[in-house]
C-alpha positions in Angstrom: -17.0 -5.8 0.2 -14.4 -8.3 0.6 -10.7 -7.7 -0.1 -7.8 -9.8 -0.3 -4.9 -8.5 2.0 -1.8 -9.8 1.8 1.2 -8.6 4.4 4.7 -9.7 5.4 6.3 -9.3 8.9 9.5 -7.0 9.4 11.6 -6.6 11.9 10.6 -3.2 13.4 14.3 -1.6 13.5 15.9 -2.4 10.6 12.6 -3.1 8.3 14.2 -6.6 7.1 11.4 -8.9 5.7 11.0 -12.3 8.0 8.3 -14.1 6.5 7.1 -14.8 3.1 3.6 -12.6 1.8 0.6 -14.0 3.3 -2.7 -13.7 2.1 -6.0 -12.7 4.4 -9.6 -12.0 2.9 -11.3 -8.9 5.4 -15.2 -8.7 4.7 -16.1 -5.3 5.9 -19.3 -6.5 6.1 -18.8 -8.5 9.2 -15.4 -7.8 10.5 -16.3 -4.6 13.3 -12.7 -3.4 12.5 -13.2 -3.0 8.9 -16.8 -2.0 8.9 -16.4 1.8 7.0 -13.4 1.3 5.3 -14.3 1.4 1.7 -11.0 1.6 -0.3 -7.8 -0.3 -0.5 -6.0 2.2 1.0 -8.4 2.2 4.1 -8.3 -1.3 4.9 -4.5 -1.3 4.9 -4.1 1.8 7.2 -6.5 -0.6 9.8 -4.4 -3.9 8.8 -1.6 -2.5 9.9 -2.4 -0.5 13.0 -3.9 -3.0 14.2 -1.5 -5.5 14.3 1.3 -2.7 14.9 -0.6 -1.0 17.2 -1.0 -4.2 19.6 2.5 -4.0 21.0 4.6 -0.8 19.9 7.7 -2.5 21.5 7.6 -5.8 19.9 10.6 -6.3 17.2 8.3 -7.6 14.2 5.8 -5.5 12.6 3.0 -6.0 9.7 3.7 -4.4 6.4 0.6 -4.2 3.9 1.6 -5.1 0.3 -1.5 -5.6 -1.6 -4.9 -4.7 -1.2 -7.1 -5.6 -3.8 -11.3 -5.7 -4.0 -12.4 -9.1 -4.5 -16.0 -9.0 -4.3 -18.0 -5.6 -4.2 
């Protein structure tokens, strides 16, 4: 499936948005990270801890919007 992400980046400590929503398509099909998630919810809970998950000290983190199925 491919799904159309789309995020924002927050500062970790007081959750302020810092960046306009930006828009990724994840095909679970080829992207090893993605590969079982089925659902929207699924593919946000690995968006996020992987980008939050790189650097637990760093002051921005990725907060997951929208998930929506593009293409079964």
């Amino acid at each position: 499936m491919l799904f159309a992400v789309t995020a924002v980046a927050m500062l970790r400590r007081t959750r302020e948005q810092i960046s306009q929503p930006r828009t990724e398509q994840v095909d679970n099909n080829t992207n090893r990270l993605f590969l079982h998630a089925r659902t929207p919810p699924e593919v946000e809970q690995r968006y996020e801890s992987f980008w939050n998950d790189l650097n637990e000290h760093s002051e921005e983190v990725v907060k997951v919007i929208d998930v929506r199925i593009v293409k079964k």
